[in-house]
C-alpha positions in Angstrom: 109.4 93.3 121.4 108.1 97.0 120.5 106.5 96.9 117.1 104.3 99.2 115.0 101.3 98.0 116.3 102.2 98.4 119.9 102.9 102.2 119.0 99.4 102.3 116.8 97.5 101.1 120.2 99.2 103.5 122.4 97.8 106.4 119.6 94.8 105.1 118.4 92.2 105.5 120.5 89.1 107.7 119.9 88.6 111.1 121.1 85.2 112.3 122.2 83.6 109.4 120.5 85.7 110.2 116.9 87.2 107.4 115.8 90.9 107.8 114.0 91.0 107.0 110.6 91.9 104.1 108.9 93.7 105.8 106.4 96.0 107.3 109.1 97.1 103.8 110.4 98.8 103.3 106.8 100.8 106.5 106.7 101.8 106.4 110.3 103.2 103.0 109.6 105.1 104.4 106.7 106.8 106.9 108.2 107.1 104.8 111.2 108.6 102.2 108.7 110.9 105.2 107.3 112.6 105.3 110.5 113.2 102.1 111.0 115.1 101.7 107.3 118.9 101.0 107.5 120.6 103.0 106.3 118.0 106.0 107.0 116.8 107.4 103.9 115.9 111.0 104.3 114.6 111.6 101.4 112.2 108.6 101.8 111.3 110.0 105.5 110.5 113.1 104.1 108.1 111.8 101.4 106.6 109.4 103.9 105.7 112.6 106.6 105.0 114.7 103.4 101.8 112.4 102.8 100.8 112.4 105.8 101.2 115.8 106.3 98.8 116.3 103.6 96.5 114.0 104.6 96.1 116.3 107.7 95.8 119.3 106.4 92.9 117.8 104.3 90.6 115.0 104.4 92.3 114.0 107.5 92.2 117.5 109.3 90.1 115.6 112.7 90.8 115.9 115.9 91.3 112.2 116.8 93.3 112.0 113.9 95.6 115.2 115.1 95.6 113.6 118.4 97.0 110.8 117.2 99.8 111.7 115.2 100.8 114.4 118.1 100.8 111.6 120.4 102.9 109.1 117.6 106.1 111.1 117.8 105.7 112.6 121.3 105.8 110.0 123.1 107.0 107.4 120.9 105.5 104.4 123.0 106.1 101.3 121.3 108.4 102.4 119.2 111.5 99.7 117.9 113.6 102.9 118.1 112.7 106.4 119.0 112.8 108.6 116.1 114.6 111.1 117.7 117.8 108.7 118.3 117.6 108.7 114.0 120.1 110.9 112.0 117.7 113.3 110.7 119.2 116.6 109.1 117.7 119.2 111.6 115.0 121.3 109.2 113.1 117.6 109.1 114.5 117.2 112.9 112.6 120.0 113.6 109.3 119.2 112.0 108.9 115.9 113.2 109.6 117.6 116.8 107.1 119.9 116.3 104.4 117.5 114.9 104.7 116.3 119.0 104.2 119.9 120.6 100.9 121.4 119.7 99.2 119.3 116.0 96.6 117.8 118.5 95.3 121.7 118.9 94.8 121.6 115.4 90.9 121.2 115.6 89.7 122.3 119.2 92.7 124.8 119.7 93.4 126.2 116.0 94.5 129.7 117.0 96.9 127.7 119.7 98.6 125.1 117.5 98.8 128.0 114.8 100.4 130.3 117.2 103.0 127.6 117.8 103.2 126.8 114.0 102.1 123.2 114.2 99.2 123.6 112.0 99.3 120.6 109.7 99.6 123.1 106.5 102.5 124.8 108.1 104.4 122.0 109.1 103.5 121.1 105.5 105.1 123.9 104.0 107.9 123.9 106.6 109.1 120.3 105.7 109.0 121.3 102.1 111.4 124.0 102.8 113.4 121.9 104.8 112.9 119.0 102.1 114.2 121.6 99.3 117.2 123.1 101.1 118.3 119.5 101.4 118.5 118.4 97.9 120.2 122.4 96.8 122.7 121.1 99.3 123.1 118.1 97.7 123.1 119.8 94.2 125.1 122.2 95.2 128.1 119.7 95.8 128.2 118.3 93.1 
């Protein structure tokens, strides 16, 4: 059975002799965790990908670390269920779509993954957009 180690092998492996943090394995396996939640709890999703997020666009910002995560929700190997089968509204659809496209530029391609807005600071920002226009929606019907 697919499990969250199975999908941490598939990532995990080092990238021009840069090993991927430690650190990363724990938020990966929260959000990874996140998604596997029934019900799906978006606002727990988005807190999860917020931290990791800003790990990456900090202390994280390597390339074997970029790599990694890119790969993670690309591909999705190992996965119990593929993210992109969860409900997700779409401004955190979209940001978890984009975290597969162009992050592992981040560090060797900057210009690139910027061009394409899969920075890890402006997917940041973008999922705190997203993360706000959610809960005025929600305030709003009330």
């Amino acid at each position: 059975m697919a499990s969250f180690e199975e999908a941490w092998t598939a990532v995990a492996a080092p990238r021009e002799g840069e090993l991927v943090s430690p650190r990363l394995r724990i938020l990966l396996e929260s959000v990874y965790r996140q998604f596997l939640s029934d019900p799906l709890n978006t606002d727990q999703v988005g807190a999860s990908l917020e931290h990791l997020l800003a790990f990456l666009a900090g202390e994280g910002r390597t390339n074997a670390n970029c790599w990694a995560t890119d790969l993670f929700f690309a591909n999705c190997i190992g996965w119990e269920r593929d993210w992109g089968d969860c409900d997700l509204p779409e401004g955190l659809h979209d940001v978890v779509a984009m975290m597969g496209e162009a992050l592992h530029d981040t560090v060797k391609a900057s210009s690139f993954a910027e061009n394409f807005g899969c920075l890890p600071e402006q997917l940041l920002e973008r999922l705190r957009q997203a993360r706000r226009a959610a809960a005025e929606g929600v305030s709003g019907r009330s």
